[in-house]
Backbone bond lengths (Angstrom), bond angles and torsions (degrees), N, CA, C in turn:
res aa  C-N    CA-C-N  psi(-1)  N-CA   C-N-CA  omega(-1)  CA-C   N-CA-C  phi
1 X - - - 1.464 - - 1.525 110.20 -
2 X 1.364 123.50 135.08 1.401 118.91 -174.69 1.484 101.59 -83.62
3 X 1.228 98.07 159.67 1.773 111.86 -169.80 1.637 95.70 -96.31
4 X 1.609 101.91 142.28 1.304 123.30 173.68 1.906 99.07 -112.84
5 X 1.265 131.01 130.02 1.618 109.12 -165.40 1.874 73.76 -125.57
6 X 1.636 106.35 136.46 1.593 117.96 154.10 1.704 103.40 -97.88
7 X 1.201 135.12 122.45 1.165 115.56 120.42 1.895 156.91 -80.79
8 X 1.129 101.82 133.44 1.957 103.20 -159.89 1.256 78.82 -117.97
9 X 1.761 84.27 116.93 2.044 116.40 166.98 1.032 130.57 -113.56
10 X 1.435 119.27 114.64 1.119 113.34 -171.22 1.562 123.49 -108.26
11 X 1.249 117.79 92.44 1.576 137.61 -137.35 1.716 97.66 -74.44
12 X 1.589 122.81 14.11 1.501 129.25 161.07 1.283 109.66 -81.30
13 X 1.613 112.38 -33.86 1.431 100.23 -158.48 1.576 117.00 -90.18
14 X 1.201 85.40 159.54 1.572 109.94 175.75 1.349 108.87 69.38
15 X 1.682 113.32 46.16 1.343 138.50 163.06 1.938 89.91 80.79
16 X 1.245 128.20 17.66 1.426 114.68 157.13 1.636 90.31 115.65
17 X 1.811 130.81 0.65 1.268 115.99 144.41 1.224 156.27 35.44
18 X 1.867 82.62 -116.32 1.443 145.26 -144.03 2.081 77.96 -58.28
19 X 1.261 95.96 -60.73 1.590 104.50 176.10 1.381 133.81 -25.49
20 X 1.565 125.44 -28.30 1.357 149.06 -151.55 1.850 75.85 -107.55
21 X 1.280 141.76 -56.51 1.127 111.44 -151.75 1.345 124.38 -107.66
22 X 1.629 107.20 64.38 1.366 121.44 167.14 1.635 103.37 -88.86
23 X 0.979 129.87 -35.47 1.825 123.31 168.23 1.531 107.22 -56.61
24 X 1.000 124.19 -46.66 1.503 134.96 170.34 1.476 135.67 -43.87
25 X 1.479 104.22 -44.90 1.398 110.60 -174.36 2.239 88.01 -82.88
26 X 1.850 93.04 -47.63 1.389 87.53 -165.13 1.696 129.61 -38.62
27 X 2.018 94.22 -48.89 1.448 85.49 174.89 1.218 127.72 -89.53
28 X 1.513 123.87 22.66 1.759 140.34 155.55 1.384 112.53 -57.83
29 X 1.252 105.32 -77.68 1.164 127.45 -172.15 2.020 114.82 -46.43
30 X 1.656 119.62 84.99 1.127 105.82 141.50 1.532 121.15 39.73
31 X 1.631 139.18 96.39 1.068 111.42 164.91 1.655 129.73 -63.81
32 X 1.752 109.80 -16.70 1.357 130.92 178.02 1.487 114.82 -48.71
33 X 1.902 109.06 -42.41 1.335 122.06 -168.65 1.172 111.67 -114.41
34 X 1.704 95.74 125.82 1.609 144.31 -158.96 1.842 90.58 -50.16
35 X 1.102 142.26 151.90 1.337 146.88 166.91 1.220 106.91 -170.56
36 X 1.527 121.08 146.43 1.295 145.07 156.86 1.853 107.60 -111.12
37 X 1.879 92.27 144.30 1.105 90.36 163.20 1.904 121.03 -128.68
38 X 1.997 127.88 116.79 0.579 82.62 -157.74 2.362 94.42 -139.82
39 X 1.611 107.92 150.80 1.251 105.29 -156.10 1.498 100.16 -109.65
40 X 1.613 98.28 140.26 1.563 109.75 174.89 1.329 95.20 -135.19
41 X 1.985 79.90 149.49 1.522 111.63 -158.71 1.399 99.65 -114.52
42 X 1.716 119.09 -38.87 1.402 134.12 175.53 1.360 112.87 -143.30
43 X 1.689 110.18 167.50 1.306 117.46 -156.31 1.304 117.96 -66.37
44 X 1.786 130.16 -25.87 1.318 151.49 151.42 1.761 103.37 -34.36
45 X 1.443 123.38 -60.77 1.091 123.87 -166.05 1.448 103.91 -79.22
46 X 1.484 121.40 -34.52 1.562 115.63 163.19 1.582 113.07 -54.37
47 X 1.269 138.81 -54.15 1.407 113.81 -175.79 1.555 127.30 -105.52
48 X 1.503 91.18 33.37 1.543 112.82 154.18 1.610 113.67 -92.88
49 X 1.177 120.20 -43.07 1.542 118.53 161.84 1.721 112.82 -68.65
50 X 1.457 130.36 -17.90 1.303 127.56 160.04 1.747 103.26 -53.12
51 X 1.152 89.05 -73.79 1.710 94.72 -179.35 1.204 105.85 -13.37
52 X 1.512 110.03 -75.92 1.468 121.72 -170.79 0.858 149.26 -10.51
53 X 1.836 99.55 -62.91 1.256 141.81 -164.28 1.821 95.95 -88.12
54 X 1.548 115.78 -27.64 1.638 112.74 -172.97 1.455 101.64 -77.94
55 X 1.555 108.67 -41.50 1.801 117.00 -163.53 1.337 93.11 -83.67
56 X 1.444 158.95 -32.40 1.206 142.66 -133.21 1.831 111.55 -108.87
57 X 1.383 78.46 -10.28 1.735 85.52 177.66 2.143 115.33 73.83
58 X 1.731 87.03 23.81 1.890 89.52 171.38 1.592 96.28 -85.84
59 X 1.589 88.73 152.46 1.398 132.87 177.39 1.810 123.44 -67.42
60 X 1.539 103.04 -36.81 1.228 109.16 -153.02 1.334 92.59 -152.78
61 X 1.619 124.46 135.14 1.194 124.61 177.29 1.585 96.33 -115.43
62 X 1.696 124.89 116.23 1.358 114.03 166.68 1.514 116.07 -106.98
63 X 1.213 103.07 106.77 1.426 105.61 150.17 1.411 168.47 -55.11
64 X 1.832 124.28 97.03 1.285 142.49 -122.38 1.616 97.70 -87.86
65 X 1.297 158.66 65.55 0.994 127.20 -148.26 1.689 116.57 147.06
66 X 1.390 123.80 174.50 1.306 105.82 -169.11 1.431 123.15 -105.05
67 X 1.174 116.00 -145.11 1.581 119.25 -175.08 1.766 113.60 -43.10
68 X 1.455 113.10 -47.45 1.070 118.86 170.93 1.376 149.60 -60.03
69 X 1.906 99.60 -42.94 1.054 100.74 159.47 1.840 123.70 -82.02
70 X 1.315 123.53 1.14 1.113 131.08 173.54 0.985 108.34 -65.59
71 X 1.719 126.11 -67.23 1.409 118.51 168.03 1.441 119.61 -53.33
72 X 1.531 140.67 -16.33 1.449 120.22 152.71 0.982 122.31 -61.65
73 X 1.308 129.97 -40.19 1.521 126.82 168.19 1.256 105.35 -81.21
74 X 1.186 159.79 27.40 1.505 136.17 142.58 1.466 111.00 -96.96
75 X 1.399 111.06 -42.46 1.790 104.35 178.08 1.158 116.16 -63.72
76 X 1.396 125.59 5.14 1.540 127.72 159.02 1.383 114.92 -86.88
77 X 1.605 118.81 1.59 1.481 116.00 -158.02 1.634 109.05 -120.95
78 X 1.312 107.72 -14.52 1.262 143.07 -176.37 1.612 96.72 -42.56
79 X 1.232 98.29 124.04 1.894 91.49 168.39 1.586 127.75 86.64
80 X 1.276 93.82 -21.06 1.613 115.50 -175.38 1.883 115.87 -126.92
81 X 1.409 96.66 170.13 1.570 106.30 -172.29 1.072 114.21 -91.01
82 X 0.968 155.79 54.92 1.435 173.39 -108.69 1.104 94.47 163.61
83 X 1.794 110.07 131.49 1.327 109.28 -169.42 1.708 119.16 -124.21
84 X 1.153 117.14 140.08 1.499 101.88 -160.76 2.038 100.50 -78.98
85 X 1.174 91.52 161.84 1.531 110.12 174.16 1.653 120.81 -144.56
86 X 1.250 122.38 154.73 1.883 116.11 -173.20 0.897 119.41 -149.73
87 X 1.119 142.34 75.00 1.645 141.31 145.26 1.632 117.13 -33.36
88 X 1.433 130.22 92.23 1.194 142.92 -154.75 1.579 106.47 -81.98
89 X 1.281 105.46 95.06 1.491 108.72 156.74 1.326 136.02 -135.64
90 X 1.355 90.47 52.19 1.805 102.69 175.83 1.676 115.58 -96.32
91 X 1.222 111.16 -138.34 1.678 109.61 -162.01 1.869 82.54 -129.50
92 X 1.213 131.46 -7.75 1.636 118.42 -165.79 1.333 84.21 -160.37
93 X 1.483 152.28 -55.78 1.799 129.83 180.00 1.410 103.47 62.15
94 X 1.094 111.43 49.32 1.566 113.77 171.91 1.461 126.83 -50.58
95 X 1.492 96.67 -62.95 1.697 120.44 160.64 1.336 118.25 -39.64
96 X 1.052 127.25 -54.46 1.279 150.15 162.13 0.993 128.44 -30.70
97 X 1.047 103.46 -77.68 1.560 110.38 161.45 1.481 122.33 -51.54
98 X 1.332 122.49 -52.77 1.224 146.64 -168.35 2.084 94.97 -47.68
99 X 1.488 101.24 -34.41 1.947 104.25 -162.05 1.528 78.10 -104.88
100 X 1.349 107.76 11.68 2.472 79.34 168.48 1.478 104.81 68.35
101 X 1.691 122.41 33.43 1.178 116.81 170.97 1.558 99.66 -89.67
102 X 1.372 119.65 145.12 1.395 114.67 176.49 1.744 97.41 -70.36
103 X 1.234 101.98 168.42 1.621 126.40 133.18 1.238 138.97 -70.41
104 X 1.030 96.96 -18.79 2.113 91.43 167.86 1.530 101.89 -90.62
105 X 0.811 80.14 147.30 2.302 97.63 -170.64 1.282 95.30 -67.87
106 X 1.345 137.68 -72.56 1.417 135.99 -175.09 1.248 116.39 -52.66
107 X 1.332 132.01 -10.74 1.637 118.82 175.35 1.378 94.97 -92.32
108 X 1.628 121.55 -41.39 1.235 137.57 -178.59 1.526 105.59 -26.23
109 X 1.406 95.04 -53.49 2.077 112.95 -156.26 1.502 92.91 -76.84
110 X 1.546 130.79 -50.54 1.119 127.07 171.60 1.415 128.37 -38.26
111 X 1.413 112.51 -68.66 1.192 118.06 161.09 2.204 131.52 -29.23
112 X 1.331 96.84 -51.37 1.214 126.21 140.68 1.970 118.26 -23.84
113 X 1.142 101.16 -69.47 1.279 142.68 -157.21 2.438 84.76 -68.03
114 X 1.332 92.38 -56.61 1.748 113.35 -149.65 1.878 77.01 -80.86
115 X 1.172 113.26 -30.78 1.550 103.19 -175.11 1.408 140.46 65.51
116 X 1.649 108.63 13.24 1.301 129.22 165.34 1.568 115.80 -32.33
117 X 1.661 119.16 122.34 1.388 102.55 -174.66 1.735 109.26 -130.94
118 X 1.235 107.98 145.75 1.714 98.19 162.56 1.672 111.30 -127.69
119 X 1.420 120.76 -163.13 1.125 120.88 -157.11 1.619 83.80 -122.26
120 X 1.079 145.18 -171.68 1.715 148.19 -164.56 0.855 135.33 165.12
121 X 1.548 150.90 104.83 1.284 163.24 -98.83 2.147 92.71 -126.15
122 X 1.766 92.74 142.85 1.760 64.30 -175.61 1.817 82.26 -149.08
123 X 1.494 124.48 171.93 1.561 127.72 175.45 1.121 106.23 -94.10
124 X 1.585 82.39 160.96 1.980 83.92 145.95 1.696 90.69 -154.66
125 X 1.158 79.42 152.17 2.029 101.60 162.49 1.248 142.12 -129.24
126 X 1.230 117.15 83.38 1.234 118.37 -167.14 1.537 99.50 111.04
127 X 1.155 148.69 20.88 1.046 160.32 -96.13 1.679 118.89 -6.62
128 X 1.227 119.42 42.66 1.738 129.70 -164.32 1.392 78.80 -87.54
129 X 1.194 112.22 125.83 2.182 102.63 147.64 1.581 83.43 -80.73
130 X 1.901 96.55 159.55 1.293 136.96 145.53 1.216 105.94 -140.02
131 X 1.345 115.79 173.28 1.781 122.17 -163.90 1.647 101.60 -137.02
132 X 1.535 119.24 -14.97 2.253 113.77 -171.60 1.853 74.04 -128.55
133 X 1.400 131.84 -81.09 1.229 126.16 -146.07 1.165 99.80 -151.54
134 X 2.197 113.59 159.31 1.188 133.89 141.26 1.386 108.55 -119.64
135 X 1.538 110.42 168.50 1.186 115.57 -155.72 1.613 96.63 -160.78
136 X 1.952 118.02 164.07 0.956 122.03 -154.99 1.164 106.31 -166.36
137 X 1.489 147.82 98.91 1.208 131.49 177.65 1.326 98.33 133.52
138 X 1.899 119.70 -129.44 1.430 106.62 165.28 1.481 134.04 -53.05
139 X 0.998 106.31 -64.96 1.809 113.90 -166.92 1.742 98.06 -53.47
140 X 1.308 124.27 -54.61 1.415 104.35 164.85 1.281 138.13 -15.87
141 X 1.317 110.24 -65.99 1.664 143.02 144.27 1.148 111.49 -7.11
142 X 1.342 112.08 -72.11 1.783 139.54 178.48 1.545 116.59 -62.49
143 X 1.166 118.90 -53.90 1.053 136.85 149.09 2.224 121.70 -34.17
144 X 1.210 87.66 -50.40 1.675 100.12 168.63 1.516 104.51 -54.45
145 X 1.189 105.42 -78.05 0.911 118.67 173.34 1.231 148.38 -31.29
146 X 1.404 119.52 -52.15 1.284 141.31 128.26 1.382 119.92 -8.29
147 X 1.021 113.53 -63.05 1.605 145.45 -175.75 1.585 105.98 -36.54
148 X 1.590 85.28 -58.66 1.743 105.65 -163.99 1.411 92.83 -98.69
149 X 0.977 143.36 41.65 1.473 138.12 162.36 1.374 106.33 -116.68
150 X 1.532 101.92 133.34 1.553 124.73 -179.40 1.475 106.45 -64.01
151 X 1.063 124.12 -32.16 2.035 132.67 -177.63 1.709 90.01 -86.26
152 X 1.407 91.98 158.59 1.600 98.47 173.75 1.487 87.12 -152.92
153 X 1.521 135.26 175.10 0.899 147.28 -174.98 1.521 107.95 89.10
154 X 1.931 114.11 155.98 1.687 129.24 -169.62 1.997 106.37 -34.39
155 X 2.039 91.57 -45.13 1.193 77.71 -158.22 1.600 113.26 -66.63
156 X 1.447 106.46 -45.65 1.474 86.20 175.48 1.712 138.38 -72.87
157 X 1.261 106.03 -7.44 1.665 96.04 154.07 1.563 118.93 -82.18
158 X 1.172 131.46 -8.50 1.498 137.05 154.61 1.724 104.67 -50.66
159 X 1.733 113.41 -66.67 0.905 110.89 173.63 1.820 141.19 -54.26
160 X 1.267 102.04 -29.08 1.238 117.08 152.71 1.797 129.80 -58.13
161 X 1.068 74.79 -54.47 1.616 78.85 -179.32 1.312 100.80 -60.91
162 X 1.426 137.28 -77.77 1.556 141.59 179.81 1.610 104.89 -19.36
163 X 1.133 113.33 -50.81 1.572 110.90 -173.90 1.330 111.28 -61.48
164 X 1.803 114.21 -32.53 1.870 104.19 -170.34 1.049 106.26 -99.60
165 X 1.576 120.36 -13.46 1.492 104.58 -164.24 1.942 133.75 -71.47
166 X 1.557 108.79 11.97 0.877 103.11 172.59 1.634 112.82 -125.06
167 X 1.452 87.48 -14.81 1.772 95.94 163.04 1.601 128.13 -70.33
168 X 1.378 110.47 -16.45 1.349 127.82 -175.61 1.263 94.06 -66.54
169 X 1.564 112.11 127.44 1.976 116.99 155.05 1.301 100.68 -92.04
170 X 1.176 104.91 143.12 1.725 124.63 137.65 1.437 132.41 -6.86
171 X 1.393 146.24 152.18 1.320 120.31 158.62 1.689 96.84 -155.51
172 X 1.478 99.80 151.50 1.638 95.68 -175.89 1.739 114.65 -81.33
173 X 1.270 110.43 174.02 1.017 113.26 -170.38 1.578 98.27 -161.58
174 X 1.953 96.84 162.36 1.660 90.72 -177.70 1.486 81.82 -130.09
175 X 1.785 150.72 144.10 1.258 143.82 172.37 1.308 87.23 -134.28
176 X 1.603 98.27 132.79 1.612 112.18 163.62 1.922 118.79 -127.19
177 X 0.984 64.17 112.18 2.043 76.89 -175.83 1.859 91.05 -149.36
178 X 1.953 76.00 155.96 1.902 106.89 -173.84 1.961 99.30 64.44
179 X 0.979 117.82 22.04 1.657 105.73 -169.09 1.663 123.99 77.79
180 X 1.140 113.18 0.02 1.333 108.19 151.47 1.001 124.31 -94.69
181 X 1.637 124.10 -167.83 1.637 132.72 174.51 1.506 106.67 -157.71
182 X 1.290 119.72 105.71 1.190 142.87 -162.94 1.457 115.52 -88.60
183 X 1.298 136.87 121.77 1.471 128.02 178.94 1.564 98.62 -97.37
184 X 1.364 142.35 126.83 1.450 150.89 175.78 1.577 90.54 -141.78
185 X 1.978 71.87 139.34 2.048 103.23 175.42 1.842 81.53 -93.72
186 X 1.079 128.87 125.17 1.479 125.00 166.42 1.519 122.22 -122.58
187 X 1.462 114.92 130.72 1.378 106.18 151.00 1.066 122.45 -68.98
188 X 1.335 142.45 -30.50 1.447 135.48 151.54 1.365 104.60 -163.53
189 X 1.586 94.72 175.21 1.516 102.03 -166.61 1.491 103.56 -131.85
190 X 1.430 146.66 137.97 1.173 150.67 -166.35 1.515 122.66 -143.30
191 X 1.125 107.92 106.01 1.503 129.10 -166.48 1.876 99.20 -82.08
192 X 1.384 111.29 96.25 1.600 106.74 -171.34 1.917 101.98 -103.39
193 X 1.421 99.51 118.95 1.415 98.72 155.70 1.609 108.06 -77.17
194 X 1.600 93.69 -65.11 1.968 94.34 176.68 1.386 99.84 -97.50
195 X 1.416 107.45 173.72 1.831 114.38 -166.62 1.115 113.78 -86.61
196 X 1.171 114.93 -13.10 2.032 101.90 -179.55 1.694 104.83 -141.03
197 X 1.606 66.17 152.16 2.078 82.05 177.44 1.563 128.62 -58.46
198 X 1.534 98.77 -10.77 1.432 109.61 -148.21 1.494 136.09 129.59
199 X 1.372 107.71 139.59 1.712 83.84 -169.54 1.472 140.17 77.08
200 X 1.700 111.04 -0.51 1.219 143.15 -173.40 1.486 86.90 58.66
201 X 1.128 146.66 81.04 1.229 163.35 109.47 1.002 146.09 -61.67
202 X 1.926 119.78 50.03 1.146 117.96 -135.49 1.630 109.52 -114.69
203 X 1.726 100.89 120.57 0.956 117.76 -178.94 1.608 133.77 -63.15
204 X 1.474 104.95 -29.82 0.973 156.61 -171.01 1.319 146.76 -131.13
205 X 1.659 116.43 33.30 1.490 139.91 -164.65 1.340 104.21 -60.82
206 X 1.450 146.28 17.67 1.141 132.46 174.03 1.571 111.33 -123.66
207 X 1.381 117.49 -11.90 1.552 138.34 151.69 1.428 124.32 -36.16
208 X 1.151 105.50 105.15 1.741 109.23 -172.71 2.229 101.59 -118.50
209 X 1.514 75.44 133.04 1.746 83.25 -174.61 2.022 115.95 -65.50
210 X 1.142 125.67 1.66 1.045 152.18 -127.85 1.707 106.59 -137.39
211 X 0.827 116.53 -30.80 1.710 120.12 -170.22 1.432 136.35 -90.56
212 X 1.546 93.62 -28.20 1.270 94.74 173.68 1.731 116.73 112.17
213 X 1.579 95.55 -18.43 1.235 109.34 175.46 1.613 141.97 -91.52
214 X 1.092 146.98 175.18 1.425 157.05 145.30 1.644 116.77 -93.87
215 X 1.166 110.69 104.23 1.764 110.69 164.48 1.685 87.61 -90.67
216 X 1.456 103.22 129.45 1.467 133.59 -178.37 1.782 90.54 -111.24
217 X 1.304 101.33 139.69 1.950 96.44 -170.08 1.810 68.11 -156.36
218 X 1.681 96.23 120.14 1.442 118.08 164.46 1.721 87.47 -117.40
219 X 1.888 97.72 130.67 1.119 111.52 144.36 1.430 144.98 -88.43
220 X 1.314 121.32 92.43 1.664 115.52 -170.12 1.629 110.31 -25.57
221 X 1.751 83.70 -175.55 2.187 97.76 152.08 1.196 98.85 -75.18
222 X 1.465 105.07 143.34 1.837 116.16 144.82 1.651 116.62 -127.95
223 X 1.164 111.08 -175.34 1.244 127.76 -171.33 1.731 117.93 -106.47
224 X 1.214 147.37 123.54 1.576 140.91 152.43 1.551 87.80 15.37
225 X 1.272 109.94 -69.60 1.899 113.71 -134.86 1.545 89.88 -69.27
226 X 1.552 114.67 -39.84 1.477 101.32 -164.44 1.315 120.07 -77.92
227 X 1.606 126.31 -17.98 1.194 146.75 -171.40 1.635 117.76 -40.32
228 X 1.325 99.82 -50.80 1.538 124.03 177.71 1.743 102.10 -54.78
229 X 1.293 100.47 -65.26 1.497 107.78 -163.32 1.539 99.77 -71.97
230 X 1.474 150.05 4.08 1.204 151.20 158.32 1.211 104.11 -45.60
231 X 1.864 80.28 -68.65 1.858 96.48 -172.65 1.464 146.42 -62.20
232 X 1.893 91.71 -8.48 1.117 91.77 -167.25 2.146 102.26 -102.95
233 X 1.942 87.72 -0.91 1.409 87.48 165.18 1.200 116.27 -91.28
234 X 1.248 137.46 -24.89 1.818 128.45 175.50 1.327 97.46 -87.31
235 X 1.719 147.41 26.91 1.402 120.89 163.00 1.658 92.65 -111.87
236 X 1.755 108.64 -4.53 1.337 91.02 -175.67 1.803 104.12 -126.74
237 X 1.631 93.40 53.28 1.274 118.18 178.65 1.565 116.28 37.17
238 X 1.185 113.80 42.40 1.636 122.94 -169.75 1.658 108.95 -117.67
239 X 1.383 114.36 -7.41 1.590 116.81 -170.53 1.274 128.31 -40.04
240 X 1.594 105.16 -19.69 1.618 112.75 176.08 1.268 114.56 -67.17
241 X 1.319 114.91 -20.12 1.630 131.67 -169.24 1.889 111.33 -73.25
242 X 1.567 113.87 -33.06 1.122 111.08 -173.92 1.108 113.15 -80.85
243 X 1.524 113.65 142.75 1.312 142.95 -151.03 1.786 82.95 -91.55
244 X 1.058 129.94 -20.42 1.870 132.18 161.94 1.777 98.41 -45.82
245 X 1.694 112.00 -64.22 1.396 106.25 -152.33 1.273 126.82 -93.32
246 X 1.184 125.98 148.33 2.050 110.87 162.90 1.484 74.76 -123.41
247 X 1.571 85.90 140.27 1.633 141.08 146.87 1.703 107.86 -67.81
248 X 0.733 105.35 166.85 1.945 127.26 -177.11 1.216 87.90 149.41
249 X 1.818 86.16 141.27 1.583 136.01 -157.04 1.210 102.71 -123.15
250 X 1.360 148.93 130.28 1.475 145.89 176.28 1.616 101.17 176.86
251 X 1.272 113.51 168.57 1.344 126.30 -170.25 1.351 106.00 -112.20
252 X 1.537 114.90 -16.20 1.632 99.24 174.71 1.566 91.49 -157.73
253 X 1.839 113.35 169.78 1.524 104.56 -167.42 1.194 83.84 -170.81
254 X 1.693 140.23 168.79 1.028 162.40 -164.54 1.767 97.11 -147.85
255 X 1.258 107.18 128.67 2.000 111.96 157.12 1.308 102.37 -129.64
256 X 1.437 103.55 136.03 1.446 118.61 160.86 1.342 116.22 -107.54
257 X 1.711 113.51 133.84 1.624 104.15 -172.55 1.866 102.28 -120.71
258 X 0.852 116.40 -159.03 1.658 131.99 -171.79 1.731 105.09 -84.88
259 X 1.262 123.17 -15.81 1.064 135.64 -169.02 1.793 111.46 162.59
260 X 1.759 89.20 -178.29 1.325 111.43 174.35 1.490 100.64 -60.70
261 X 1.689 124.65 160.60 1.377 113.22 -151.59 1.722 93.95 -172.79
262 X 1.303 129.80 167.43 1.499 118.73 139.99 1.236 124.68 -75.28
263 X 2.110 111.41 149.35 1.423 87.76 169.28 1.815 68.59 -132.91
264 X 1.890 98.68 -165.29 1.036 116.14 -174.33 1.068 112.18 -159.23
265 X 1.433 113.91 130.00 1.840 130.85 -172.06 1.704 102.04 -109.38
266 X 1.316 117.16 120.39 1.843 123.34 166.54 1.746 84.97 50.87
267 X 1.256 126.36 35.45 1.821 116.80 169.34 1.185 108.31 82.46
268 X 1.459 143.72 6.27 1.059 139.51 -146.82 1.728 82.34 -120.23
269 X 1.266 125.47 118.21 1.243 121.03 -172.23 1.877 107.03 -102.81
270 X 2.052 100.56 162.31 1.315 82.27 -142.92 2.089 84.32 -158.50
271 X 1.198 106.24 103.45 1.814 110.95 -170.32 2.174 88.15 -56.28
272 X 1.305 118.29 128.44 1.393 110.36 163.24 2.132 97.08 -133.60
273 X 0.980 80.69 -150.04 2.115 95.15 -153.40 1.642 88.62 -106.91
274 X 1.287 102.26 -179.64 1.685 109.91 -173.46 1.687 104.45 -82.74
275 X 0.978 109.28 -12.21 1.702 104.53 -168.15 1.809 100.07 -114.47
276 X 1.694 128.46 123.70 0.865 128.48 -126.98 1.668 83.95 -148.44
277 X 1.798 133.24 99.04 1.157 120.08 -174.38 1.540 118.97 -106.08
278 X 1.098 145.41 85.61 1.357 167.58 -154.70 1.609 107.24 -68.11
279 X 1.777 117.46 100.00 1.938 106.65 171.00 1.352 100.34 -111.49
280 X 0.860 118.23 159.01 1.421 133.86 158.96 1.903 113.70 -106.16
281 X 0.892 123.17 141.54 1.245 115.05 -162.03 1.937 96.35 -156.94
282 X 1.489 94.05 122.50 1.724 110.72 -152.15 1.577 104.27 -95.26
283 X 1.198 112.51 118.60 1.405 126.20 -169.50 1.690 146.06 28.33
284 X 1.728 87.26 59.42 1.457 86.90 -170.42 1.187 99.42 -132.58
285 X 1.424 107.53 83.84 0.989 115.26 162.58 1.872 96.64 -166.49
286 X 1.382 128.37 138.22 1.399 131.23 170.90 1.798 108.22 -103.20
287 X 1.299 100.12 135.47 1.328 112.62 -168.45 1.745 107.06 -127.93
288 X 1.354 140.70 123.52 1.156 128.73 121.79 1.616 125.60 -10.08
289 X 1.431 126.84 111.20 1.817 116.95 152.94 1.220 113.36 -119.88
290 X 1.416 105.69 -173.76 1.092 111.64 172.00 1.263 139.26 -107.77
291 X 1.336 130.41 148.36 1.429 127.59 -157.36 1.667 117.83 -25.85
292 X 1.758 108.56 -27.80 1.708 100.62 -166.28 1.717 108.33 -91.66
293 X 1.281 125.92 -21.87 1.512 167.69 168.61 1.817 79.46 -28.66
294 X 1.675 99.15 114.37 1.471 133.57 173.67 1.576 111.92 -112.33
295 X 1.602 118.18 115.42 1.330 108.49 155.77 1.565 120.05 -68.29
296 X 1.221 113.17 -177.54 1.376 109.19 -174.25 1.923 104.90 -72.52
């Protein structure tokens, strides 16, 4: 089938970017292969290019932009042959990373270009799709926060985070998955389709996009002293190792919390209710990767 390629730009990202590389993709792209290029400013003009992309008979939806706008363009893709694509210009590219897309834009577009595809397992909560992670507790928090901050980029969610992470309390929780029902005091709780937040930050290094599953990673209490050594096990993809976390594996799960709360889908933060319903839903979704990109 010949390829029809949309691109959806989102001229915020990557601190205002993403914008500069319409000369870029143009002289990439094949003069043979059909492409549109097209930019949203607001949410009206985003699902006028949805439309588009359903009525026009394209092949491939690539996405200009970061964690966020990826998940707008994939929960439109859900279910159907339309295939996702990502030019990474967010602040963490979770997704991204996760399919072995480089970071340099031009291998990015290539790759793109070569059209390598797999099939990909994705959540939802509450019926939210996400496609790398949800989350509950801290990073929510962070994530809030984030949100409402005038800086964007690593350093200032580095900086953010450093400031809450010892101010953050605990909060209880009851999780029931596999037929149990679990009572946990948690610093947070993280619902991983893929293993890291971003940034190869992996919370969850044993998480494969592909399976069908949920790695559930509750973080206990810790202490000042232990804080350090957390971090220095999820940057060196070891987090399963701390005697802080349990892992659990399941395809679907229910949390009940103390109240209404933040949560957070692919970072995109999001006020929900105390009762919290967790699917996993097994390869429906088609993705572009990249050349190094392993099924299970």
């Amino acid at each position: 089938m010949k390829r029809k390629l949309l691109f959806i730009l989102n001229p915020k990202a990557g601190k205002g970017r993403a914008i500069d590389l319409h000369d870029l993709i143009k002289s990439s792209v094949p003069k043979e292969m059909e492409y549109s290029i097209e930019v949203f400013n607001t949410s009206e003009e985003f699902e006028k290019i949805i439309s588009t992309l359903h009525t026009q008979h394209y092949t491939d939806a690539i996405a200009v932009g970061g964690d966020g706008t990826i998940n707008s363009v994939a929960k439109n893709l859900v279910g159907n042959e339309i295939t996702l694509g990502i030019i990474p210009q967010g602040s963490g590219n979770g997704l991204a990373r996760t399919l072995g897309i480089s970071m340099d834009i031009k291998t990015s577009i290539e790759d793109i270009i070569k059209g390598k595809k797999a099939k990909i397992d994705h959540g939802t909560v509450n019926d939210i799709p996400f496609f790398c992670t949800s989350g509950i507790g801290f990073d929510a928090h962070i994530g809030n926060l984030f949100a409402l901050s005038k800086k964007r980029g690593l350093k200032s969610y580095v900086k953010i985070t450093l400031r809450e992470i010892l101010r953050y309390k605990c909060k209880n929780y009851v999780i029931r998955l596999n037929g149990e029902e679990l009572k946990r005091k948690a610093y947070l709780i993280t619902i991983a389709n893929a293993g890291q937040y971003g940034n190869d930050f992996y919370i969850a290094p044993q998480a494969k996009l592909t399976d069908g599953k949920f790695h559930v990673v509750v973080l206990k209490p810790f202490n000042f002293f232990s804080a350090f050594g957390i971090f220095v096990k999820v940057l060196r993809g070891k987090a399963d190792r701390s005697r802080h976390i349990e892992t659990f594996v399941t395809d679907k799960l229910t949390i009940e919390r103390e109240g209404k709360d933040d949560i957070h889908f692919d970072g995109e933060p999001e006020f929900q209710g105390e009762k919290l319903d967790y699917i996993c839903h097994h390869q429906q979704l088609n993705v572009i990767v990249g050349q190094k990109f392993k099924t299970n």
